[in-house]
C-alpha angles and dihedrals in degrees: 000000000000121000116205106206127193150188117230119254128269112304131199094241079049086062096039087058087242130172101238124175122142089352118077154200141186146289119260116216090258081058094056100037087052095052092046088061092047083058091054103048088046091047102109087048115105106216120206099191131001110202115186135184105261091240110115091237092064094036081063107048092044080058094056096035083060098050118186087344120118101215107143110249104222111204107216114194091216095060091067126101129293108268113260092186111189084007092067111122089358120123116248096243085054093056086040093054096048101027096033086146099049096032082061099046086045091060101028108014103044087158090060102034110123110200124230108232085323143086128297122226089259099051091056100046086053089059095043096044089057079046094060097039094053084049105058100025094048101041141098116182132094098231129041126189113198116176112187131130140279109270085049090056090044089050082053095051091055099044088053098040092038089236113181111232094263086054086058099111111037120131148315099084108224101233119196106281092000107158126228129187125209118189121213123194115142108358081294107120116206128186104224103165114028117203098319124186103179086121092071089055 
């Protein structure tokens, strides 16, 4: 089995430099271009299930990924951004200026990052780790789409690569609609393709 995971497309809080978690906005044209050429270069791909973070911005892209198929797209709760609590919809320099301690350790201290009314790095690799189980252990298919956003597939890297919390955020970068492969054959889970972007050439 192999599962395609992706990154929504550009957003306008993306290009505002915004903090956005569990709120939303939408997808600039360059997001949805972007998307659109994801979907072409996918389209010989038979998907089985295409599961998708519940936030408007992936919902979309996984639209556009999908084209004229009729594949049901599945929302799954656990496959939405991490929680930014008090961050959410604020510009990074804001956060920087009145969290400077926590919006460091966010970026370079993940292990000692305290969240702000939101959720902390382990909470959300626990719940991406149940994600990913249910995934590959429950399903039948041959090919499997999941659009998300970048701290769940960097949640997904570590779990696979058994990454300690200070290892959190080593390359590659998750570019909007970067596409990553895993591959499944006996419970064992390989990275085949890691954040490619050859689609947007």
């Amino acid at each position: 089995m192999k599962i395609y995971i992706t990154r929504h497309g550009e957003t306008e809080w993306n290009k505002e430099l915004r903090m956005q978690g569990w709120k939303d906005s939408n997808l600039t044209e360059k997001g949805i271009d972007n998307a659109k050429k994801l979907g072409v270069s996918l389209k010989d791909i038979d998907f089985d299930y295409i599961y998708c973070s519940p936030l408007g911005r992936a919902v979309d892209t996984a639209n556009y990924i999908r084209g004229n198929k009729d594949t049901e797209i599945i929302k799954i709760e656990s496959l939405k951004e991490m929680g930014f609590g008090i961050w959410e919809g604020m510009e990074n320099e804001k956060v920087k200026e009145l969290y400077p301690l926590q919006q460091f350790n966010f970026w370079n201290k993940p292990y000692l990052y305290q969240p702000v009314e939101g959720e902390g790095f382990d909470q959300l690799i626990n719940r991406v780790k149940k994600v990913l189980n249910d995934i590959t252990s429950n399903a039948t298919g041959e090919n499997i789409l999941i659009v998300s956003h970048t701290l769940v597939i960097k949640a997904i890297y570590s779990i696979i690569k058994n990454y300690s919390l200070e290892d959190f955020w080593n390359k590659p970068f998750m570019y909007d609609t970067c596409l990553t492969v895993l591959e499944v054959e006996d419970k064992k889970i390989e990275i085949i393709l890691e954040a490619d972007i050859s689609h947007l050439n």
